[in-house]
DRENFI-906259 format. One record per residue (C-alpha): residue in one letter; x, y, z. Coordinates in steps of 0.25 Angstrom, whole numbers, padded with zeros to 4 digits, always signed. Layout:
BEGIN
aXYZ
...
REM end
This chain:
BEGIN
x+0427-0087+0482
x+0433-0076+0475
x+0442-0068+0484
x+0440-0052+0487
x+0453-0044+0479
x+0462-0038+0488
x+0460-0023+0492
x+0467-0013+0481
x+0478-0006+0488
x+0476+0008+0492
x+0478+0019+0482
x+0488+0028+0487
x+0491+0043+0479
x+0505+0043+0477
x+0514+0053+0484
x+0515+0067+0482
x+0527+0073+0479
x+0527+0086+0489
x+0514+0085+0497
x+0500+0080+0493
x+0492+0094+0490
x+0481+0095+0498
x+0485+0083+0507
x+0487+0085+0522
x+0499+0094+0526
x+0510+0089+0531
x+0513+0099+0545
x+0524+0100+0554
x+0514+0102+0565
x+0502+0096+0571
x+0490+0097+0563
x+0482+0106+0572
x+0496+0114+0574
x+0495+0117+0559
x+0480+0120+0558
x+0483+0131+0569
x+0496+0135+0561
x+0485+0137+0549
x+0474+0143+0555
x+0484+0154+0562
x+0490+0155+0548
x+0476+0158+0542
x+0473+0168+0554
x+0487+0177+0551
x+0483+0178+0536
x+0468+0180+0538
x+0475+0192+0548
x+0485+0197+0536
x+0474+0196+0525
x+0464+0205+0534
x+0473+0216+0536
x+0476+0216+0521
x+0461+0218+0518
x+0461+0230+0529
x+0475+0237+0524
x+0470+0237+0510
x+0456+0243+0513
x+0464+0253+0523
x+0474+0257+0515
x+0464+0257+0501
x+0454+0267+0511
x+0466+0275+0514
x+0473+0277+0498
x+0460+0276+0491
x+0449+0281+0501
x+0437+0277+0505
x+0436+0266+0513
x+0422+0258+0510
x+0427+0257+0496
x+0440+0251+0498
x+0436+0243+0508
x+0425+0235+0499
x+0435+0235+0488
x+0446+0228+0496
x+0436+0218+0503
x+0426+0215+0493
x+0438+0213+0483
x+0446+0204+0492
x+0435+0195+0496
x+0432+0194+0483
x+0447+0189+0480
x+0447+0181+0491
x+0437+0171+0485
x+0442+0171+0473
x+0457+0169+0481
x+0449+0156+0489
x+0445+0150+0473
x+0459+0153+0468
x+0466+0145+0480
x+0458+0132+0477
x+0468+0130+0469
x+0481+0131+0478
x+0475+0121+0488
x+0481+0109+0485
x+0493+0118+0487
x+0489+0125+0499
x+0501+0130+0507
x+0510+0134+0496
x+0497+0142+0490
x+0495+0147+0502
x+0509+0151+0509
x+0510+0158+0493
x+0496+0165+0495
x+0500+0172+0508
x+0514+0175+0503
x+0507+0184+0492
x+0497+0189+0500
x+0506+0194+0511
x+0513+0201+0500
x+0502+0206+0493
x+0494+0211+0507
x+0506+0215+0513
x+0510+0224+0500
x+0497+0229+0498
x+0496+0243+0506
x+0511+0248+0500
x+0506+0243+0485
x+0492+0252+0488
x+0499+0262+0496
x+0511+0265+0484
x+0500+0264+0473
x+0493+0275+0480
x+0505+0283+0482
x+0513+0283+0470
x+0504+0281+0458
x+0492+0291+0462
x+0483+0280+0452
x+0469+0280+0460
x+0462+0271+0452
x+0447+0266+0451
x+0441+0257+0461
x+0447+0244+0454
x+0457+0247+0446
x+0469+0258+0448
x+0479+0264+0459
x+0478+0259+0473
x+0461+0254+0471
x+0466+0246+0461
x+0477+0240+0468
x+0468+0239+0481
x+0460+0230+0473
x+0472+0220+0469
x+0478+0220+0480
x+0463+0217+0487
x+0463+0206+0477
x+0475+0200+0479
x+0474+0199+0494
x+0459+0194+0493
x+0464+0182+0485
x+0475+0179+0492
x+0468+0178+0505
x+0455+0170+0499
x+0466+0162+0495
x+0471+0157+0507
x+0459+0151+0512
x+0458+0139+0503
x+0472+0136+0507
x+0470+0138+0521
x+0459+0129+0519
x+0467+0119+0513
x+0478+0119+0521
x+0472+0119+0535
x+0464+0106+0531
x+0475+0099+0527
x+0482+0099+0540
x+0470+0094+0545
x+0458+0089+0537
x+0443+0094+0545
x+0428+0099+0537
x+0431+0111+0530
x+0420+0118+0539
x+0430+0118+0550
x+0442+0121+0542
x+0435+0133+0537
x+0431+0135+0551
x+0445+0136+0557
x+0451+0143+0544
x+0441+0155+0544
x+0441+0158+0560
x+0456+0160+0558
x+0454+0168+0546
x+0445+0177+0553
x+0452+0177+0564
x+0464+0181+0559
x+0456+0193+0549
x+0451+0198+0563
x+0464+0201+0567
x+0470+0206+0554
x+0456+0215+0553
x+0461+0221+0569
x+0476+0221+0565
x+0475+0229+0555
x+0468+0241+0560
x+0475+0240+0574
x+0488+0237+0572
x+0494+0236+0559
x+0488+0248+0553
x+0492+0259+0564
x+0504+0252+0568
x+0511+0248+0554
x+0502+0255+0543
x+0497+0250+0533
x+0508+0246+0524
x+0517+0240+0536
x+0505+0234+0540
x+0501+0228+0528
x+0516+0221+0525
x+0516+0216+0540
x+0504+0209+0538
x+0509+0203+0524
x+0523+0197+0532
x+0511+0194+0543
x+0505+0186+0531
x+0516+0180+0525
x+0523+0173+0538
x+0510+0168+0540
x+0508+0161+0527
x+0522+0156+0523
x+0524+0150+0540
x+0512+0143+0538
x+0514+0137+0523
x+0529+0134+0527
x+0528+0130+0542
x+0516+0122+0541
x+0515+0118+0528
x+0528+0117+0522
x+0528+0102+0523
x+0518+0104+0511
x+0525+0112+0503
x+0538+0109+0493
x+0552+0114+0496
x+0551+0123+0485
x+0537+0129+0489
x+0542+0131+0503
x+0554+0139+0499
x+0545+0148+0488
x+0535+0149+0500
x+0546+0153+0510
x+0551+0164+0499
x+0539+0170+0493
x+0536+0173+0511
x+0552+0179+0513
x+0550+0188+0500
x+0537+0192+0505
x+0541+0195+0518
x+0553+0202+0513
x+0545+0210+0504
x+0534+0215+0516
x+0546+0216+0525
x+0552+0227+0512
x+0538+0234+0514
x+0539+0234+0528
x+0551+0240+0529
x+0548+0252+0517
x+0535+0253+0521
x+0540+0269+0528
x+0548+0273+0515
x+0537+0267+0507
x+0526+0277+0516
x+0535+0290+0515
x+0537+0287+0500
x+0522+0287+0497
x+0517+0297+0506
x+0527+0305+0497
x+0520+0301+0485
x+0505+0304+0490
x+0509+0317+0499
x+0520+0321+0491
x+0534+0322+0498
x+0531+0333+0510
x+0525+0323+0519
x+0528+0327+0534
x+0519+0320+0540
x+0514+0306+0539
x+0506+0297+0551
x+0496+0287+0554
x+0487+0291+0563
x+0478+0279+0570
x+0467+0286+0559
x+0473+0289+0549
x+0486+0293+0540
x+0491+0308+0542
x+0501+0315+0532
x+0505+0328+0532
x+0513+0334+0520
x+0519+0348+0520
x+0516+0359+0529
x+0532+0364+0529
x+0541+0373+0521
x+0527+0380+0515
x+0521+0367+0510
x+0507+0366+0514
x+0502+0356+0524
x+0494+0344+0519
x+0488+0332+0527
x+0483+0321+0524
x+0475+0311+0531
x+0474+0296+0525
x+0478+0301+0513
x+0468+0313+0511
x+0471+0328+0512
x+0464+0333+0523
x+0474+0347+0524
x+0481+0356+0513
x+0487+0366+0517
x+0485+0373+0504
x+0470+0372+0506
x+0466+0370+0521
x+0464+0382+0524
x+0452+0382+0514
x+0446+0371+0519
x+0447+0375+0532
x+0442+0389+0532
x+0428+0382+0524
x+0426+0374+0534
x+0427+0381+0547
x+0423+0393+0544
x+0409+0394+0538
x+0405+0386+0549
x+0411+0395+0559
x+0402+0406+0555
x+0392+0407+0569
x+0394+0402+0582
x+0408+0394+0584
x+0412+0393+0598
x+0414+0379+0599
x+0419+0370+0587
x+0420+0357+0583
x+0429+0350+0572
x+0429+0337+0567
x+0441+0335+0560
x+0450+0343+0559
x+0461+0339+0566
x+0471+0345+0556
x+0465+0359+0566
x+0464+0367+0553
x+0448+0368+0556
x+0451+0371+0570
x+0459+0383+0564
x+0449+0388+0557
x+0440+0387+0568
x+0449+0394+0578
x+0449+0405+0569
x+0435+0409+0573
x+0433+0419+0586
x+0424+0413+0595
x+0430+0399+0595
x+0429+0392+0608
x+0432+0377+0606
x+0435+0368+0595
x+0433+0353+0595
x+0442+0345+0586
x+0437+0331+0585
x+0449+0324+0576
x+0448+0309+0573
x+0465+0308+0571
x+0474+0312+0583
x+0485+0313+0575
x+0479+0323+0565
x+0477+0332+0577
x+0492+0328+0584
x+0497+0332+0569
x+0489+0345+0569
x+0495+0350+0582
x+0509+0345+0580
x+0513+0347+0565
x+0518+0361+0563
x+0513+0364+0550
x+0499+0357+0554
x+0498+0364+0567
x+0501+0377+0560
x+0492+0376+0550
x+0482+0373+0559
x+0485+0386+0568
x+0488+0376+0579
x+0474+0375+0582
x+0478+0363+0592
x+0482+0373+0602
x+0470+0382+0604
x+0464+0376+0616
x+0452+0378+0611
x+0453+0365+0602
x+0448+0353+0606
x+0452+0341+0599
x+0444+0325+0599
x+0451+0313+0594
x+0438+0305+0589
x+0429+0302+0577
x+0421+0313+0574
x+0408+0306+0573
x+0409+0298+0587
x+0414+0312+0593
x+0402+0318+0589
x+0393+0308+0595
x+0397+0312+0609
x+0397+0327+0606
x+0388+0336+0612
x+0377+0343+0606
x+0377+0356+0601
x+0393+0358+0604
x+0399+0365+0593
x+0395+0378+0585
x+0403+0372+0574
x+0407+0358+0569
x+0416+0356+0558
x+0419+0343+0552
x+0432+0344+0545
x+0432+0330+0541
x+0439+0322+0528
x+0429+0321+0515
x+0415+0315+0515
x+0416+0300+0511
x+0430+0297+0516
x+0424+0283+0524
x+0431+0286+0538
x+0424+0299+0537
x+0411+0297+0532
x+0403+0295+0545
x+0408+0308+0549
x+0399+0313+0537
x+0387+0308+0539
x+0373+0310+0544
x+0375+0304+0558
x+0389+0314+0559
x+0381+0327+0556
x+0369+0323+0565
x+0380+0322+0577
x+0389+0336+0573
x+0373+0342+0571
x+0372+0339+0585
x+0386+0345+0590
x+0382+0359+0584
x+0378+0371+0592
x+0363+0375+0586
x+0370+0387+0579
x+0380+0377+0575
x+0387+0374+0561
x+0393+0362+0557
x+0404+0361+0544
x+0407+0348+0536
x+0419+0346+0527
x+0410+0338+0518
x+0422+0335+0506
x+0424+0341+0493
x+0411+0345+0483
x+0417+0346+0469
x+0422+0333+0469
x+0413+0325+0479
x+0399+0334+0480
x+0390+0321+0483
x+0397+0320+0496
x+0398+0335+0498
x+0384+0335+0498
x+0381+0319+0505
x+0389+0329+0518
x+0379+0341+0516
x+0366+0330+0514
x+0371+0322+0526
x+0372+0335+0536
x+0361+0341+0533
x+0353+0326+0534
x+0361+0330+0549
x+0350+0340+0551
x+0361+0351+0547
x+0358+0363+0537
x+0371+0364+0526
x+0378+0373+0518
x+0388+0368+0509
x+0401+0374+0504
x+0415+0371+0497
x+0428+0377+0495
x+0437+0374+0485
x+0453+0375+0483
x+0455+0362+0488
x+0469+0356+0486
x+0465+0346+0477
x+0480+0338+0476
x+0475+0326+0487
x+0461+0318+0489
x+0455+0320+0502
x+0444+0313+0499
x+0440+0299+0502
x+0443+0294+0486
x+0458+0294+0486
x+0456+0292+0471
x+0452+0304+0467
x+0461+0311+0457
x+0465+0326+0455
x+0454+0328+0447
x+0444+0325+0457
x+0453+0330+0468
x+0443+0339+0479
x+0444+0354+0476
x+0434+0360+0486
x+0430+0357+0501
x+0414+0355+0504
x+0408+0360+0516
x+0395+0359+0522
x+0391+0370+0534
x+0378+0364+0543
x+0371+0371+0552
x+0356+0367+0559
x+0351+0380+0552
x+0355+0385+0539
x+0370+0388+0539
x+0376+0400+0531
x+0390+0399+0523
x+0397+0409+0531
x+0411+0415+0537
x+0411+0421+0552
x+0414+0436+0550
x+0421+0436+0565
x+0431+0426+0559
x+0444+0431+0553
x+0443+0429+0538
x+0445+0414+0531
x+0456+0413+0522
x+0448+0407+0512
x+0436+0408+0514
x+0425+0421+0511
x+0411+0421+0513
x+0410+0423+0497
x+0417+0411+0495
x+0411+0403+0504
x+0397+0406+0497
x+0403+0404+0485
x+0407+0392+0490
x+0394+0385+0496
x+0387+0390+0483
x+0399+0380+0473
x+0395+0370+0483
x+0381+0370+0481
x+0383+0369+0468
x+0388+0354+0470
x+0376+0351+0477
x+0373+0337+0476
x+0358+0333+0480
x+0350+0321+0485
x+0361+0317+0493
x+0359+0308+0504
x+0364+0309+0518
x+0376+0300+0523
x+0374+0292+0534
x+0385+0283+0543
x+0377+0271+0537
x+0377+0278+0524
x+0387+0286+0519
x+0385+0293+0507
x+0398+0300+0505
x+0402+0294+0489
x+0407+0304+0482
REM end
């Protein structure tokens, strides 16, 4: 009988030198202590990459403008490199903490840095560029790119790393790994607008959350996995996270000197006055020692005090021709309407109805403002509302005001596009006396006429009878519009207005009112008649679910 041969002995692999890659970590804790310590590490950077998404969309909205189209460049672009990041970390996953404690060493430097690289191209180079290439687009579009791929990246590696402190299906793993992940976005998404953005800004708020991402990353690489990782790769680790601590921590501590310096270079050196309001960011420049008074909201002139008065006087007071007892601006919280308005005997109650409280306070408070506006803060016949014009409107009563007077920012600017469509017409139609006139600042017409005339379609769509009119003169040296890359060339140079009645209005001045500095019934003709002349026709009417406002 033939004997059975002897079982082979097993094969063992041989030992590595450092740890196996991809074998099963080696943790100073307790298995399901180290998942926690992961899965809270994959929720603080989920947190930190959300808010990176939301500061580049805010501050991209802010320098560039309009805000639908930044916001689908930054997002489609980064989800698209977040798949291409999840590919390109395959790769690093049999090297899965060093890859990712390096992973969020660069992004914390790169999201972190982000808002001062856009906000310093914006301010010093004055380079717009197109949508993808050039001045602070392009560089929105890298830097949307870079931070995508780094965050797809890290999910691979999270992936890997949490499975091998404790091996289970990958439906759960991927389970556990995305409700931290959205988890953690939720709070980055609530953070952001809450608490980081009016209690830091967005360039404080920006390199906190970098320092935020990096102590995340390297604690967890190097407390919980350090036992996987070489000597050498421990100290590199442990210095690339000190000089990018120390380098946010720089940033941080410029951040002031850094704003000064480029407020100085986008509003020249005469700033005096520079906040952020809950809404929005208010600078005013000049207004001493014979300069005149600018302001600037977000960026955009809204007041020159070489040309207000222009502006001003075509809007108020055409439509001031007729009944005019009570009044209602919506806007205007600079008061310079109101001034115009207050000009006009007869005048029994103006209601100002201002989104910003802090443009009001700055209107009663500075000197040069106040005085420019004639104080119009003190007549107790003003009445000023803190709200949103729309939703003030709803609650209105009907047939309130002889005059309404929208002295609102251009047509197309997103925040304000609602407040230029059908559905606002129909409500300011309904606030005005049956005699009543209603006046639209509806942007410039040389340089934008399709949404000059989208404003004149869409009021009369309202049920409203039009007559349009422009005034030129327009200090052209600053975009107020909602493209901040438009150049000199196609700075604006006139201001439209649209005047609505529920008859047919007529173009006119009050001849009980004292005389307009810049404005004659000849001109103001002349004026209706250069606008006609830009008439742009088959327009269709904007809607709230379909605005129009394009160009």
């Amino acid at each position: 009988m033939i004997e059975p041969s002897a079982p082979a002995p097993p094969r063992t692999a041989p030992p590595c030198p450092a740890p196996c890659a991809g074998g099963p970590a080696r943790l100073p804790v307790r298995p399901a202590t180290g998942r926690f310590l992961v899965l809270a590490g994959v929720f603080v950077c989920a947190a930190c990459g959300l808010v990176y998404e939301l500061e580049l969309v805010a501050l991209a909205s802010y320098l560039i403008g309009d805000s639908v189209t930044q916001a689908s460049v930054v997002l489609s672009v980064m989800v698209f490199a977040m798949g291409i990041g999840s590919l390109a970390a395959k790769r690093l996953r049999r090297h899965a903490a060093i890859g990712f404690g390096a992973i969020e060493a660069t992004l914390a430097l790169v999201g972190g840095c982000s808002a001062m690289a856009l906000y310093a191209v914006f301010a010093w180079t004055g380079a717009w560029g197109g949508v993808w290439t050039g001045g602070p687009r392009g560089l929105l579009v890298a830097f949307s790119l870079a931070i995508g791929l780094l965050i797809g990246a890290e999910v691979p590696l999270l992936m890997e790393l949490i499975q091998r402190i404790r091996r289970q299906d990958a439906g759960g793993a991927v389970a556990d790994l995305f409700a931290a992940d959205y988890v953690g976005a939720l709070v980055g998404g609530l953070a952001f607008p809450f608490l980081l953005l009016p209690l830091l800004g967005q360039l404080t708020g920006a390199l906190l959350t970098g320092a935020v991402n990096v102590v995340a990353g390297g604690t967890l690489v190097l407390g919980l996995f350090r036992r996987d990782l070489t000597r050498r790769a421990r100290w590199l680790l442990l210095v690339a996270n000190l000089v990018v601590l120390g380098l946010l921590a720089s940033g941080a501590a410029l951040v002031g000197d850094f704003e000064r310096a480029a407020r100085q270079a986008v509003y020249g050196a005469d700033v005096r006055v520079a906040l952020q309001s809950d809404v929005q960011e208010i600078v005013l420049t000049g207004g001493t020692r014979g300069r005149p008074l600018d302001l600037f909201l977000d960026g955009r002139l809204r007041v020159s005090g070489q040309d207000e008065r222009r502006y001003h006087e075509a809007l108020v007071h055409p439509a001031m021709d007729g009944p005019h007892a009570r009044v209602l601006i919506l806007g205007g919280g600079d008061g310079l309407a109101a001034r115009e308005v207050l000009r006009h005997g007869g005048v029994r109650r103006v209601d100002v109805v201002e989104l910003d409280p802090a443009v009001v306070r700055l209107a009663r408070t500075d000197p040069a403002l106040a005085r420019l506006n004639d104080h119009v803060y003190d007549d107790p016949r003003v009445h000023v509302s803190t709200a949103d014009a729309f939703g003030w409107l709803r609650g209105a009563p009907a047939a309130a005001y002889d005059v309404v007077i929208e002295d609102l920012p251009d047509p197309g600017i997103t925040a304000s596009t609602k407040l230029y469509a059908q559905e606002f017409y129909g409500l300011a139609r309904r606030t005005l006396a049956p005699r009543g006139r209603l006046v639209v600042h509806a942007g410039p017409v040389t340089t934008r006429p399709r949404a000059f005339w989208t404003v004149e379609t869409t009021i009369r769509a309202a049920g409203l009878r039009t007559v349009a009119y422009r005034v030129s003169g327009r200090d052209s040296g600053f975009p107020p519009g909602p493209d901040r890359t438009t150049g000199a060339a196609r700075a604006a140079r006139d201001w439209g207005f649209v005047l609505a009645s529920r008859t047919d209005p007529v173009l006119a001045l009050d001849p009980t009112a004292p005389r307009p500095r810049t404005l004659t019934a000849a001109s103001l003709a002349a004026d209706a008649r250069a606008a006609l002349r830009t008439r742009v026709t088959g327009l269709a009417a904007s809607t709230l679910v379909h605005p129009r406002y394009t160009g």
